[in-house]
C-alpha positions as CSV (number, residue, x, y, z in Angstrom):
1,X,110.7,8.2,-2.1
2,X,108.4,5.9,0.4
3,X,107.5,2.8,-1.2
4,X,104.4,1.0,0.7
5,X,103.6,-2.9,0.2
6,X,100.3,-4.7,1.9
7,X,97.9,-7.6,1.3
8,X,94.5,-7.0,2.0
9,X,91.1,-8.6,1.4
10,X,88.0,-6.8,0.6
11,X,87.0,-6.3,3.8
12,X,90.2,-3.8,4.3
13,X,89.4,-0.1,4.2
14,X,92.4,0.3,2.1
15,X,90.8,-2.1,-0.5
16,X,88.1,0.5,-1.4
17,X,90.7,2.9,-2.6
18,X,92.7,0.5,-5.0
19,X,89.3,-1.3,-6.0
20,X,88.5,2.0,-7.1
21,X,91.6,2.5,-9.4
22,X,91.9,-0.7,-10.2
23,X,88.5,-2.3,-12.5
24,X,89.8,-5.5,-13.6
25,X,90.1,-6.0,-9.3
26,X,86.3,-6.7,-10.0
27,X,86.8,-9.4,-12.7
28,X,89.5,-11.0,-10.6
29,X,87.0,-11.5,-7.8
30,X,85.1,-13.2,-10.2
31,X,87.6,-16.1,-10.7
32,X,88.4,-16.4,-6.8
33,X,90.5,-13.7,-5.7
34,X,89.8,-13.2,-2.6
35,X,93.3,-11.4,-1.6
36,X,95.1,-8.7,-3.3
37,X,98.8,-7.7,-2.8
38,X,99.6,-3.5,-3.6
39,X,102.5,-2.2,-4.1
40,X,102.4,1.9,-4.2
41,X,104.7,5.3,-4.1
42,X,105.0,7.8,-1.7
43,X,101.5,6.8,0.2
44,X,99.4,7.8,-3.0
45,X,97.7,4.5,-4.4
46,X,97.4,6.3,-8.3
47,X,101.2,5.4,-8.1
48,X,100.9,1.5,-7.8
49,X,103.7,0.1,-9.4
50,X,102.3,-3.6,-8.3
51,X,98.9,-5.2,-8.1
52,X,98.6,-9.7,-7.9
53,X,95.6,-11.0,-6.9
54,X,95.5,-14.9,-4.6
55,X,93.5,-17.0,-2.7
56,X,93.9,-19.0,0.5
57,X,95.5,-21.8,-1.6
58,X,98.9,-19.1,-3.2
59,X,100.7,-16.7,-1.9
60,X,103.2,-14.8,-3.1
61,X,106.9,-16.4,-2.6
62,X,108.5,-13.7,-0.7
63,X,107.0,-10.1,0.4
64,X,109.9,-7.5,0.7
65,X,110.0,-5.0,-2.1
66,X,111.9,-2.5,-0.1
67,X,114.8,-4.5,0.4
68,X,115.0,-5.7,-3.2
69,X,115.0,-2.5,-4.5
70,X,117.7,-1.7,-1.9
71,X,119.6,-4.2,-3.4
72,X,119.5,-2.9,-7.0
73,X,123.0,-1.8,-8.0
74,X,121.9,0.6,-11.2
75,X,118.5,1.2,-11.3
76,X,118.7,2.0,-14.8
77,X,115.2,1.8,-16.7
78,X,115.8,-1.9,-17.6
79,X,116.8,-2.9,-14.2
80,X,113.1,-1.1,-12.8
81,X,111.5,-2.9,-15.5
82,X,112.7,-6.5,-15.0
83,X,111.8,-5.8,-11.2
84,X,108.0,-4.6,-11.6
85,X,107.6,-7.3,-13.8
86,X,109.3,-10.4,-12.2
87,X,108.8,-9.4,-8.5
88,X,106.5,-12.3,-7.0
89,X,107.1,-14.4,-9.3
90,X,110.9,-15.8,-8.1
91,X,113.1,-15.6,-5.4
92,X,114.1,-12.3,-4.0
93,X,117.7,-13.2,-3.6
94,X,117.9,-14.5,-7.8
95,X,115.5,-12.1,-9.0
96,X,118.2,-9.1,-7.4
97,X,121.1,-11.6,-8.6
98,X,120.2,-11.4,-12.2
99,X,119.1,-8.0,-12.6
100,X,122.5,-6.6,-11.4
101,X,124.5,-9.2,-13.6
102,X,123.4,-8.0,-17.5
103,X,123.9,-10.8,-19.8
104,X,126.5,-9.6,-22.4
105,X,124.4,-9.8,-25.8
106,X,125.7,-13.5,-27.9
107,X,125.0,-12.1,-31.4
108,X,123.2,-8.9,-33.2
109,X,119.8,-10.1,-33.4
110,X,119.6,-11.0,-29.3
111,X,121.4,-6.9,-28.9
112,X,119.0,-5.3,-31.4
113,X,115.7,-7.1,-29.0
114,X,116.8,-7.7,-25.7
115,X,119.9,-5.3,-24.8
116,X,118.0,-1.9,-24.0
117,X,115.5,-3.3,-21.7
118,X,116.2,-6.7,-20.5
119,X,119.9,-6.0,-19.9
120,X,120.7,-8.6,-22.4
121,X,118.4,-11.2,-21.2
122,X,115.3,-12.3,-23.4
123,X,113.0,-11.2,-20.2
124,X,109.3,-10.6,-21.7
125,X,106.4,-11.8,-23.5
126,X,106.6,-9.5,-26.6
127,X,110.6,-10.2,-26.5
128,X,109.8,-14.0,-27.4
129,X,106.9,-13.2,-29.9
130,X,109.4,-10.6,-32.1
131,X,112.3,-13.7,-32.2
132,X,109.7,-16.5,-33.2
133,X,108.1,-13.9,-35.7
134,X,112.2,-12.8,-37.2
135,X,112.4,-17.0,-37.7
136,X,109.3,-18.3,-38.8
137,X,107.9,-15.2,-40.4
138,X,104.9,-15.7,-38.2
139,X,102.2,-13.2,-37.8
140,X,101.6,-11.4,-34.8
141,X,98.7,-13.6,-33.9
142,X,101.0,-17.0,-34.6
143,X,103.9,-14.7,-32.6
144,X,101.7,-14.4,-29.5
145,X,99.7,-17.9,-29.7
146,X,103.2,-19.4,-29.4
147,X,104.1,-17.4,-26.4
148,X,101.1,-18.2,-25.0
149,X,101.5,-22.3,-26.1
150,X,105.0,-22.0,-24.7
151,X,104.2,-20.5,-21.5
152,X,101.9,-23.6,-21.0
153,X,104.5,-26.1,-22.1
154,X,102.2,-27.7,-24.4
155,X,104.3,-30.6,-26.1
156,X,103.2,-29.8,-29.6
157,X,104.5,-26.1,-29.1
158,X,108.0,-27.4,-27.5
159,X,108.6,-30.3,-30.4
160,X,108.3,-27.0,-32.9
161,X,110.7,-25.2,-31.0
162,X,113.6,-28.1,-31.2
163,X,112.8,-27.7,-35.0
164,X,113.4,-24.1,-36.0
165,X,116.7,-23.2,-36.2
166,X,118.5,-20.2,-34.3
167,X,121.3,-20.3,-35.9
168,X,123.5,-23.6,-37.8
169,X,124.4,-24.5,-34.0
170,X,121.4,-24.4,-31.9
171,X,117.6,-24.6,-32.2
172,X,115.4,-21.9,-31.0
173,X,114.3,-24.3,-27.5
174,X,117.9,-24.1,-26.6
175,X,118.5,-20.6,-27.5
176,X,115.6,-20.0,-25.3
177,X,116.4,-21.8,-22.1
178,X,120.3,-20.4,-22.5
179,X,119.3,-16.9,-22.6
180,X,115.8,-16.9,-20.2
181,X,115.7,-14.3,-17.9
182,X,113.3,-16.8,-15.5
183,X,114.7,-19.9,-16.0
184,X,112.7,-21.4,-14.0
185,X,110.2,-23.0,-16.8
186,X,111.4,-20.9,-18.6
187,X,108.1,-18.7,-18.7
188,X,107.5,-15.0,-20.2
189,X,105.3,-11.9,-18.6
190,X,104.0,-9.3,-20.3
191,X,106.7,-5.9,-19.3
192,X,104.8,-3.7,-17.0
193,X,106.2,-0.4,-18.7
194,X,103.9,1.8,-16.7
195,X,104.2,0.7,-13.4
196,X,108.6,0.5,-14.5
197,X,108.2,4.4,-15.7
198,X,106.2,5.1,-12.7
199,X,109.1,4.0,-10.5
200,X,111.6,5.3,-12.5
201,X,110.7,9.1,-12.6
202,X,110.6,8.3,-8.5
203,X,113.8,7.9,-8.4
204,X,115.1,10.8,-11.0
205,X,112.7,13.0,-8.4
Protein backbone atom coordinates (compact mmCIF):
# COMPACT_ATOMS: atom_id res chain seq x y z
CA UNK A 1 0.00 0.00 0.00
CA UNK A 2 1.59 3.64 -1.10
CA UNK A 3 0.06 6.19 0.89
CA UNK A 4 0.76 9.88 -0.87
CA UNK A 5 0.39 13.32 1.21
CA UNK A 6 0.70 16.98 -0.55
CA UNK A 7 -0.43 20.57 -0.16
CA UNK A 8 -1.28 22.34 -3.08
CA UNK A 9 -2.98 25.49 -4.14
CA UNK A 10 -5.18 25.85 -7.12
CA UNK A 11 -2.76 26.68 -9.25
CA UNK A 12 -1.28 22.90 -8.87
CA UNK A 13 -2.09 20.49 -11.71
CA UNK A 14 -2.82 17.99 -9.04
CA UNK A 15 -5.63 20.34 -7.72
CA UNK A 16 -7.81 19.75 -10.79
CA UNK A 17 -8.02 16.11 -10.13
CA UNK A 18 -9.17 16.34 -6.36
CA UNK A 19 -11.26 19.60 -7.08
CA UNK A 20 -12.97 17.38 -9.27
CA UNK A 21 -13.80 14.69 -6.67
CA UNK A 22 -14.07 16.83 -4.19
CA UNK A 23 -17.39 19.71 -4.58
CA UNK A 24 -17.47 21.19 -1.31
CA UNK A 25 -13.43 22.19 -2.36
CA UNK A 26 -15.57 24.85 -4.26
CA UNK A 27 -17.49 26.19 -1.15
CA UNK A 28 -14.29 26.11 0.83
CA UNK A 29 -12.77 28.60 -1.59
CA UNK A 30 -15.49 30.67 -0.97
CA UNK A 31 -14.65 31.28 2.79
CA UNK A 32 -10.74 31.67 2.03
CA UNK A 33 -9.16 28.58 1.34
CA UNK A 34 -6.72 29.13 -0.68
CA UNK A 35 -4.60 25.85 0.25
CA UNK A 36 -5.66 22.30 0.43
CA UNK A 37 -3.82 19.34 2.17
CA UNK A 38 -4.65 15.50 0.39
CA UNK A 39 -4.03 12.70 1.69
CA UNK A 40 -4.67 9.51 -0.87
CA UNK A 41 -3.92 5.51 -1.51
CA UNK A 42 -1.94 3.83 -3.77
CA UNK A 43 -1.53 7.06 -6.31
CA UNK A 44 -5.40 7.05 -7.08
CA UNK A 45 -7.00 10.32 -5.70
CA UNK A 46 -10.84 8.40 -5.50
CA UNK A 47 -9.04 6.82 -2.46
CA UNK A 48 -8.47 10.03 -0.29
CA UNK A 49 -8.65 9.13 3.11
CA UNK A 50 -7.79 13.09 4.03
CA UNK A 51 -8.79 16.38 2.65
CA UNK A 52 -8.31 20.10 5.20
CA UNK A 53 -8.42 23.13 3.60
CA UNK A 54 -6.00 26.61 5.00
CA UNK A 55 -4.88 29.82 4.30
CA UNK A 56 -1.61 31.73 4.62
CA UNK A 57 -2.60 32.49 8.23
CA UNK A 58 -2.91 28.03 9.53
CA UNK A 59 -1.24 25.35 8.67
CA UNK A 60 -1.52 22.07 9.70
CA UNK A 61 0.68 21.19 13.02
CA UNK A 62 2.74 18.54 11.70
CA UNK A 63 2.71 16.80 8.00
CA UNK A 64 3.86 13.11 8.27
CA UNK A 65 1.10 10.62 7.83
CA UNK A 66 3.43 7.90 6.76
CA UNK A 67 5.30 7.75 9.83
CA UNK A 68 2.22 7.87 12.08
CA UNK A 69 0.77 5.20 10.57
CA UNK A 70 4.11 3.37 10.90
CA UNK A 71 3.73 3.95 14.33
CA UNK A 72 0.32 2.32 14.80
CA UNK A 73 0.72 -0.86 16.88
CA UNK A 74 -2.82 -2.63 15.88
CA UNK A 75 -4.38 -1.03 13.24
CA UNK A 76 -7.59 -2.43 14.15
CA UNK A 77 -10.69 -0.49 12.68
CA UNK A 78 -10.91 1.91 15.72
CA UNK A 79 -7.25 2.60 15.70
CA UNK A 80 -7.71 3.74 11.57
CA UNK A 81 -10.68 5.63 12.65
CA UNK A 82 -9.34 7.78 15.54
CA UNK A 83 -6.35 8.43 12.98
CA UNK A 84 -8.35 9.80 9.86
CA UNK A 85 -10.16 11.74 12.08
CA UNK A 86 -7.78 13.42 14.55
CA UNK A 87 -4.70 13.57 12.21
CA UNK A 88 -4.03 17.47 11.83
CA UNK A 89 -5.60 18.30 14.45
CA UNK A 90 -2.82 17.29 17.44
CA UNK A 91 0.51 16.34 17.81
CA UNK A 92 1.86 13.41 15.89
CA UNK A 93 3.76 12.00 18.76
CA UNK A 94 0.25 12.08 21.29
CA UNK A 95 -2.14 11.43 18.61
CA UNK A 96 0.10 7.83 17.98
CA UNK A 97 0.53 7.77 21.99
CA UNK A 98 -3.17 7.52 22.57
CA UNK A 99 -4.40 5.48 19.88
CA UNK A 100 -2.07 2.59 20.83
CA UNK A 101 -2.93 2.93 24.63
CA UNK A 102 -7.02 1.98 24.61
CA UNK A 103 -8.63 3.40 27.63
CA UNK A 104 -10.08 0.45 29.66
CA UNK A 105 -13.94 1.26 29.68
CA UNK A 106 -14.97 2.90 33.60
CA UNK A 107 -18.55 1.62 33.55
CA UNK A 108 -21.27 -0.06 31.12
CA UNK A 109 -22.73 2.87 29.58
CA UNK A 110 -18.92 4.42 28.44
CA UNK A 111 -18.32 0.26 27.03
CA UNK A 112 -21.69 0.00 25.25
CA UNK A 113 -20.74 3.86 23.23
CA UNK A 114 -17.22 4.29 23.11
CA UNK A 115 -15.42 0.68 23.33
CA UNK A 116 -15.81 -0.68 19.61
CA UNK A 117 -14.57 2.37 17.91
CA UNK A 118 -12.84 4.81 20.07
CA UNK A 119 -10.85 2.11 21.94
CA UNK A 120 -12.52 3.23 25.07
CA UNK A 121 -12.10 6.78 24.64
CA UNK A 122 -15.20 9.09 24.08
CA UNK A 123 -13.38 10.32 20.57
CA UNK A 124 -16.38 11.76 18.28
CA UNK A 125 -19.02 14.12 17.75
CA UNK A 126 -22.02 11.73 17.62
CA UNK A 127 -20.15 9.82 20.74
CA UNK A 128 -20.90 13.05 22.89
CA UNK A 129 -24.46 13.76 21.46
CA UNK A 130 -25.72 9.84 22.31
CA UNK A 131 -24.31 10.41 26.29
CA UNK A 132 -25.98 14.00 26.62
CA UNK A 133 -29.19 12.55 24.88
CA UNK A 134 -28.96 8.88 27.58
CA UNK A 135 -28.90 11.92 30.46
CA UNK A 136 -31.02 14.60 29.60
CA UNK A 137 -33.40 12.77 27.28
CA UNK A 138 -32.53 15.39 24.80
CA UNK A 139 -33.53 15.18 21.26
CA UNK A 140 -31.26 14.73 18.56
CA UNK A 141 -31.42 18.28 17.58
CA UNK A 142 -30.72 19.47 21.54
CA UNK A 143 -27.98 16.26 21.39
CA UNK A 144 -26.14 17.90 18.47
CA UNK A 145 -26.68 21.80 19.36
CA UNK A 146 -24.87 20.83 22.57
CA UNK A 147 -22.04 19.34 20.77
CA UNK A 148 -21.90 22.03 18.74
CA UNK A 149 -22.23 24.76 21.94
CA UNK A 150 -19.61 22.70 23.65
CA UNK A 151 -17.15 22.59 20.87
CA UNK A 152 -17.34 26.48 21.08
CA UNK A 153 -16.97 26.65 24.83
CA UNK A 154 -19.86 28.85 25.15
CA UNK A 155 -20.17 29.50 29.11
CA UNK A 156 -23.92 28.92 29.11
CA UNK A 157 -23.34 25.32 27.55
CA UNK A 158 -20.35 24.52 30.11
CA UNK A 159 -22.40 25.80 33.42
CA UNK A 160 -25.12 23.06 32.16
CA UNK A 161 -22.61 20.54 31.90
CA UNK A 162 -21.35 20.99 35.80
CA UNK A 163 -25.08 20.46 36.45
CA UNK A 164 -26.18 17.08 34.98
CA UNK A 165 -25.11 14.37 36.76
CA UNK A 166 -22.95 11.30 35.33
CA UNK A 167 -23.31 9.37 37.93
CA UNK A 168 -23.76 10.26 42.18
CA UNK A 169 -19.79 11.08 41.96
CA UNK A 170 -19.17 13.20 39.01
CA UNK A 171 -20.94 15.61 36.69
CA UNK A 172 -21.03 15.09 33.04
CA UNK A 173 -18.05 18.28 32.44
CA UNK A 174 -15.80 16.16 34.44
CA UNK A 175 -16.75 12.90 32.98
CA UNK A 176 -16.01 14.59 29.85
CA UNK A 177 -12.62 16.00 30.28
CA UNK A 178 -11.49 12.50 32.18
CA UNK A 179 -12.40 10.40 29.42
CA UNK A 180 -11.61 12.94 26.10
CA UNK A 181 -9.88 11.44 23.46
CA UNK A 182 -8.47 15.29 22.53
CA UNK A 183 -7.96 16.69 25.63
CA UNK A 184 -6.86 19.51 24.43
CA UNK A 185 -10.23 21.68 24.80
CA UNK A 186 -11.54 19.09 24.97
CA UNK A 187 -13.22 19.33 21.38
CA UNK A 188 -15.22 16.59 19.26
CA UNK A 189 -15.03 15.81 15.23
CA UNK A 190 -17.37 14.23 13.38
CA UNK A 191 -15.76 10.16 12.69
CA UNK A 192 -14.66 10.04 9.19
CA UNK A 193 -15.99 6.32 8.70
CA UNK A 194 -15.35 6.37 4.92
CA UNK A 195 -12.14 7.69 4.61
CA UNK A 196 -11.30 4.90 8.11
CA UNK A 197 -12.94 2.01 5.87
CA UNK A 198 -11.07 3.14 2.92
CA UNK A 199 -7.82 2.72 4.75
CA UNK A 200 -8.71 -0.22 6.41
CA UNK A 201 -9.64 -2.64 3.46
CA UNK A 202 -5.88 -1.19 2.32
CA UNK A 203 -4.40 -2.81 4.72
CA UNK A 204 -6.58 -6.37 4.81
CA UNK A 205 -5.44 -6.12 0.73
Amino acid sequence: MKISEIIVSETDKQFKIFNRLQPKISNWMKNGVDRWHFIYLNDDPNLCIHMAGFTNNYAPKELNFQHVFDAIKRRHYADLLLLVTYYGHMQNELLVDKINQPKVPVDELTALLFNETSNGYLAYAHQLEQIYSTLTGATSNEASQFRKEWNRKTQSTLNSANTILYDRSKTLSQYIKENAFFSEGPFFLNANFRQAKLLYESVLN
